[in-house]
C-alpha positions in Angstrom: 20.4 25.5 18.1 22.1 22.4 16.5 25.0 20.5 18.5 27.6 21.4 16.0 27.0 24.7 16.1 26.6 25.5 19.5 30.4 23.6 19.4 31.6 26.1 17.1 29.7 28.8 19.1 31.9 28.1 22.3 35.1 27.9 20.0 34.1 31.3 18.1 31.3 33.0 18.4 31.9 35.5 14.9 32.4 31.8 12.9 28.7 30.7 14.2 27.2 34.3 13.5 28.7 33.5 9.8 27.1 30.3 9.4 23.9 31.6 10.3 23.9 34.2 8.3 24.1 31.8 5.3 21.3 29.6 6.8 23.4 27.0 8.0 21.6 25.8 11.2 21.0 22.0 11.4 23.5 19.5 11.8 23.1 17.7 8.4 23.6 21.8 6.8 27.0 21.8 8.8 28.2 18.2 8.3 27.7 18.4 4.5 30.4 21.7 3.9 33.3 21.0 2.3 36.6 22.2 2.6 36.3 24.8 -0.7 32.4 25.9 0.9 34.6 26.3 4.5 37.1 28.5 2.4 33.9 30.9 0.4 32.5 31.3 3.9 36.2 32.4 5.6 38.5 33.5 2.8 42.2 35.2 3.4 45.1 33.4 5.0 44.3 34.8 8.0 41.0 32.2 8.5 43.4 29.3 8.0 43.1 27.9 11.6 39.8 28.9 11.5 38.5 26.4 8.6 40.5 23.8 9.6 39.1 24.3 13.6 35.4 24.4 12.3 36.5 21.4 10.0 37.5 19.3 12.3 34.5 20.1 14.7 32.9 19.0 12.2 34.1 15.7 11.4 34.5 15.0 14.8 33.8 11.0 15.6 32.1 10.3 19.0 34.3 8.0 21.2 32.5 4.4 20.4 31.7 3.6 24.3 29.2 7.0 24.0 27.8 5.4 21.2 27.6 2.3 22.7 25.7 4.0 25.1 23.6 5.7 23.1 22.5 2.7 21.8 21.9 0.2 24.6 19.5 3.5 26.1 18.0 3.1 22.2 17.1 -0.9 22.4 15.4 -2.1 25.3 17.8 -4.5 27.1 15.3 -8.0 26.5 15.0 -6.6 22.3 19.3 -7.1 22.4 19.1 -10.7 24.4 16.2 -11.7 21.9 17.8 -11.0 19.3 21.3 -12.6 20.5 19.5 -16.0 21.4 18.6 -19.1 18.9 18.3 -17.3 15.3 17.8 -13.7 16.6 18.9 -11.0 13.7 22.4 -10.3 15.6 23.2 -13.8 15.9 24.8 -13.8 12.6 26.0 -10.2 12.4 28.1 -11.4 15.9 29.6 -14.1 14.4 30.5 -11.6 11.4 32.4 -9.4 14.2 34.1 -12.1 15.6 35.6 -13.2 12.0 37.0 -9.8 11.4 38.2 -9.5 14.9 40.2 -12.9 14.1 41.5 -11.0 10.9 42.2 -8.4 12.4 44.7 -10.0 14.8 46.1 -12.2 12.5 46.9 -9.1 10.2 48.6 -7.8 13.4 50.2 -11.1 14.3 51.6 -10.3 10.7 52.8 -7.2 11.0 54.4 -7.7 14.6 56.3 -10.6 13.2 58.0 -8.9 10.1 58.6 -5.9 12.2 60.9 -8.3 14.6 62.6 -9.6 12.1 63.6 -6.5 10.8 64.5 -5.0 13.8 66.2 -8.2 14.8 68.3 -7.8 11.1 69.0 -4.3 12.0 70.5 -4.6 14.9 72.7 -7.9 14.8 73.6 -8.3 10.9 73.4 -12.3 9.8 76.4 -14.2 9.8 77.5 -14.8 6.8 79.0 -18.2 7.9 75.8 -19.1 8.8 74.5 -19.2 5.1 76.8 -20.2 3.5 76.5 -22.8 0.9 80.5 -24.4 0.0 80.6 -27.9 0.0 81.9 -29.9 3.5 85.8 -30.6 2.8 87.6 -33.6 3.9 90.6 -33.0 5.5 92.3 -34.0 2.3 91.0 -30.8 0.7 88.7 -32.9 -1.7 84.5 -32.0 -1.4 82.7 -34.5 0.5 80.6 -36.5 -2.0 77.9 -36.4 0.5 77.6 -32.9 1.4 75.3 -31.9 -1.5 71.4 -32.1 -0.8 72.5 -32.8 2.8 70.9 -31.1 6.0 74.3 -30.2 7.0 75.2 -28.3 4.1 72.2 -25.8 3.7 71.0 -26.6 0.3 67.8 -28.5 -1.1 67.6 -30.3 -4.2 64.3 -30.0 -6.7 62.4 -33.0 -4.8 61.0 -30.9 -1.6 63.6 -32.4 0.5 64.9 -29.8 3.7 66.8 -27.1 3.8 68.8 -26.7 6.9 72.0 -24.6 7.8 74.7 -25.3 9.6 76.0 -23.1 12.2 79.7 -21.6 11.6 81.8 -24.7 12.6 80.1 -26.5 9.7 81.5 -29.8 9.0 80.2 -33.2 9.2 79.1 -35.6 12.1 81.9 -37.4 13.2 81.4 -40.6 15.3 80.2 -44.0 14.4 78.5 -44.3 10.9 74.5 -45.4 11.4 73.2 -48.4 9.8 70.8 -48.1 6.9 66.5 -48.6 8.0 64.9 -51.4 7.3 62.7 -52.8 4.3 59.9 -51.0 6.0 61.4 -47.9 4.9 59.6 -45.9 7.8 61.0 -43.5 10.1 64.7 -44.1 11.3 64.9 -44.4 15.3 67.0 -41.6 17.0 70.9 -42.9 17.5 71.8 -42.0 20.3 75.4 -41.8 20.7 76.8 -38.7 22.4 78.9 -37.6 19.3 75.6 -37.3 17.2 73.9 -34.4 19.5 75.7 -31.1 18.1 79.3 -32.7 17.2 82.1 -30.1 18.6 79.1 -27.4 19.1 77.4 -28.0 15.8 74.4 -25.8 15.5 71.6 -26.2 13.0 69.4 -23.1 11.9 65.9 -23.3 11.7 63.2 -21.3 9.7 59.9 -21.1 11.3 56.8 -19.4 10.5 54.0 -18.1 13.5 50.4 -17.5 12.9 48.3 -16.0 15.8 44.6 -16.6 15.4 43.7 -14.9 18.3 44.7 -12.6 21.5 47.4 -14.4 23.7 49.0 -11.7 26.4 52.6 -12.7 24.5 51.5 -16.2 25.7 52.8 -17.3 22.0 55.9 -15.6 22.4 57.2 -17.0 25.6 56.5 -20.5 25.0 58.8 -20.2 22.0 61.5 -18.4 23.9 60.7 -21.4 26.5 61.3 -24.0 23.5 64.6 -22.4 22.3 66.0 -22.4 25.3 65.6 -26.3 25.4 67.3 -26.5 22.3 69.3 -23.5 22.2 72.4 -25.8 22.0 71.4 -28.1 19.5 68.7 -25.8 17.2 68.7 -22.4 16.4 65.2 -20.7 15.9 64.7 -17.8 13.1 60.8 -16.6 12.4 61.0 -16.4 8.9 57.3 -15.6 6.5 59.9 -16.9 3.4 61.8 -19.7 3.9 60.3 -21.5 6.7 60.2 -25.3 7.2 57.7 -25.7 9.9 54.5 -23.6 11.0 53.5 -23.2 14.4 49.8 -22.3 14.8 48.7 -21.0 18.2 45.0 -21.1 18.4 43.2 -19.4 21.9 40.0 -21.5 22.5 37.3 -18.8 22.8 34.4 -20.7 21.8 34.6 -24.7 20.8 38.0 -26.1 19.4 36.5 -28.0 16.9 35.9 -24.6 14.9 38.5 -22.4 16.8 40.9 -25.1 15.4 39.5 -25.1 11.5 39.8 -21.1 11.8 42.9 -21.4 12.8 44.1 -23.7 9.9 42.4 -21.8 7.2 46.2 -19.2 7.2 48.2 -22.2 6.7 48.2 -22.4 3.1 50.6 -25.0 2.2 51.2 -28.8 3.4 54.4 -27.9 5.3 54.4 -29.4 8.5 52.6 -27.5 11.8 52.9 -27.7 15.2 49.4 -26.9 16.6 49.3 -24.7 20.0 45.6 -25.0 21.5 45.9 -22.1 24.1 43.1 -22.5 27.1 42.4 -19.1 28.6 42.4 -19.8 31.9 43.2 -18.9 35.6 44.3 -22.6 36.6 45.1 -25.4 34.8 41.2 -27.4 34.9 41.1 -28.3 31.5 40.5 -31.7 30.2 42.6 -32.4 27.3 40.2 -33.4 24.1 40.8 -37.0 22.6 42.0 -35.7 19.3 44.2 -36.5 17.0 43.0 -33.7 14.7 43.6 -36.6 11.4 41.3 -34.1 9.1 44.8 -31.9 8.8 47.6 -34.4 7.5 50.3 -31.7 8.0 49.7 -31.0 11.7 52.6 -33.6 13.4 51.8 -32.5 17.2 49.4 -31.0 18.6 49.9 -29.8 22.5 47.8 -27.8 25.1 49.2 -24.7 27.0 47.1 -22.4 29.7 47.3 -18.7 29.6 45.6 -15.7 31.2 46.1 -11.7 31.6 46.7 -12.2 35.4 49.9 -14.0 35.2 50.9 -12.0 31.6 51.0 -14.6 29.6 51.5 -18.3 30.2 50.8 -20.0 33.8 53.6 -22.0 35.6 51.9 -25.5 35.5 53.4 -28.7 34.7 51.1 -29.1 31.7 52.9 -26.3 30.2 56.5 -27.7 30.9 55.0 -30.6 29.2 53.9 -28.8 26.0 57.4 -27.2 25.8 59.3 -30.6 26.1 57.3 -32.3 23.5 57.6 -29.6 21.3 61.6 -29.4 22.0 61.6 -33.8 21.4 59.4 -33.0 18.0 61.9 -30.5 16.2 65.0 -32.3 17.5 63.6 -35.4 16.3 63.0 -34.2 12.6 65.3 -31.6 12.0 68.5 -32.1 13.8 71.7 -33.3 10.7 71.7 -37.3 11.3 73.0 -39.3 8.4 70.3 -41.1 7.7 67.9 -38.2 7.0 70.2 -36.2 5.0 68.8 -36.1 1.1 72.7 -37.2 0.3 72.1 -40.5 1.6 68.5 -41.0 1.1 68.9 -42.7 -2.0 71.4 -44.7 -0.3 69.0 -45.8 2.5 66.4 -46.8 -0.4 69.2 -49.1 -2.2 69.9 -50.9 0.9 66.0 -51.3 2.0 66.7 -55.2 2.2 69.2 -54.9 5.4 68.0 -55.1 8.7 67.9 -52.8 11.3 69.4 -54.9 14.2 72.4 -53.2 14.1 71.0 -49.9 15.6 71.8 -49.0 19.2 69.3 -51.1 21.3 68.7 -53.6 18.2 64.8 -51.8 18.2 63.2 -53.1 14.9 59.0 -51.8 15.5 58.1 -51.9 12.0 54.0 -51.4 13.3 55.5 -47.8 14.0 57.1 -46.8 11.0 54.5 -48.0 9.1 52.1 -45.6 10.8 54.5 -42.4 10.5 56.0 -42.9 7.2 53.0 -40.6 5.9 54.1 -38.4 7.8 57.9 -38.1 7.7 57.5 -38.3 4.1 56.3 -34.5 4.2 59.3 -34.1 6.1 62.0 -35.8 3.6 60.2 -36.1 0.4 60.0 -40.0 1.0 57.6 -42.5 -0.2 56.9 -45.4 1.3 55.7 -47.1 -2.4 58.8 -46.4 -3.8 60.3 -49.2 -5.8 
């Protein structure tokens, strides 16, 4: 007697005495009825339960660890390490499973992310403040001249310069006006006068985008609630798949970083800039930090090195970690908090007056060596060039 039915047997014993009647015996006989063939053999209404019983007794998958099983009683345990070692016939077909496991988590990465930010949408509506697009006004009632293409206004002019929103205060920064940068035309240093740091509670909203190449126990997901609350009062952070303005990859080293890294990379698919997460699955914090700069991918501005593990759910409490959160925190206030002299609405003004000096910033710092060597990369921030004449 065949496995199925001696399964359909136990569950009715008329319903096997059927099949057998019309010669159905073997397992491949049973497996191949259809539905219609199920409803010849039992007709009337009554049989309903009973085809779709049988049915499903057919169809009826094994649980993959008995076929696991099955098979590793199947292969004789030196065949599977033979074939697993050097250029064995699994060796490829593993890496094959690994590539659509890494799919298959980014796909779920995907789907957790727009499912939070629905559920976030439907359960604390946006502010409409918050996107709102009016020009600044003086308190004479007139527009502030400077308040279009500016980071402090929302909007973003046709040249790939940032959008940013303001929080509800809006506004612009009060406080002593910055100098213009110097004939270097690099990066601007950060002012650092109290009234520049979120003027009378100024908040600035954020669009970031998350990709997951891999299994982190919500690693991912606490170190970003760790880097919000750093700059909770100064930078608001919104997971966005849209309108994002910065990408934060979080790669879990499973094998070697060199290729967990260029897997990783392959979802980002523009040159906006990203914040690369290597995540070391690990019980304790032994791991040496490579010497990389990771120069092959122009659009990565900081790359930092966290330690995670199932024990702990999630990350570990090391200083290494602290460390990754506060350079991240010093990265995105240093490119995308509202200072004058990165707003679009002056940038043409800092370009007209490239012949001043910069002596007259706070601290009279003039390193032109360093803005030389990150004006490539701030120009993917601003839409700056430093060859412009």
């Amino acid at each position: 007697m065949s496995r199925l039915l001696g399964e359909i047997r136990r569950s009715n014993k008329t319903a096997a005495d059927v099949l057998e009647k019309a010669d159905l015996r073997t397992d491949s006989e049973i497996q191949s009825l259809t539905r219609e063939e199920l409803r010849d053999l039992f007709p009337e209404h009554k049989h309903f339960k009973l085809r779709r019983t049988i049915y499903d007794i057919i169809h009826k998958q094994k649980p993959i660890g008995v076929i696991l099983s099955e098979l590793k009683e199947f292969i004789p345990r030196e065949s599977f390490r033979t074939a697993l070692t050097n250029n064995g016939v699994l060796v490829d077909y593993l890496c094959i499973l690994k590539d659509i496991k890494t799919q298959i988590n980014n796909v779920q990465s995907f789907l957790d992310a727009h499912l939070a930010v629905l559920e976030e949408f439907s359960k604390n509506p946006p502010d409409q403040e918050t996107v709102s697009c009016n020009p600044v006004k003086l308190p004479n009632g007139q527009p502030d001249g400077r308040s279009q293409g500016a980071l402090g206004t929302g909007t973003s002019d046709t040249s790939g310069q940032m959008m940013l929103h303001t929080g509800p205060t809006g506004g612009y920064p009060q406080g002593p006006q910055r100098p213009n940068t110097s004939d270097t035309f690099g990066p601007a240093e950060r002012y650092n006068s109290p009234t520049d740091v979120s003027p009378q509670g100024r908040q600035v909203t954020l669009e970031y985008k998350m990709i997951v190449s891999g299994k982190t126990f919500n690693a991912h997901q606490q170190l970003m609630e760790k880097v919000q609350e750093q700059v909770q009062d100064q930078v608001r952070l919104i997971e966005s798949s849209q309108d994002y303005k910065i990408t934060f990859v979080f790669c879990p080293i499973c094998s070697r970083v060199a290729s967990d890294v260029e897997a990783a990379m392959t979802d980002v698919k523009d040159d906006k800039p990203v914040i690369l997460v290597l995540m070391h699955h690990t019980r304790e914090s032994k791991y040496t930090t490579p010497m990389r700069t990771w120069s092959a991918y122009a659009n990565v501005v900081l790359h930092v090195n966290v330690f995670y593990h199932e024990t702990t759910h999630g990350l570990l409490k090391n200083q290494q970690n602290d460390a990754a959160v506060t350079q991240m925190q010093n990265k995105l206030l240093e490119h995308f908090l509202p200072q004058g002299e990165y707003s679009s609405g002056n940038a043409q003004g800092v370009g007209a007056n490239r012949g001043g000096s910069t002596s007259g910033r706070v601290g009279g710092n003039n390193r032109p060596s360093e803005a030389y060597s990150n004006n490539s990369v701030l120009s993917r921030f601003w839409g700056w060039s430093g060859h412009d004449k």
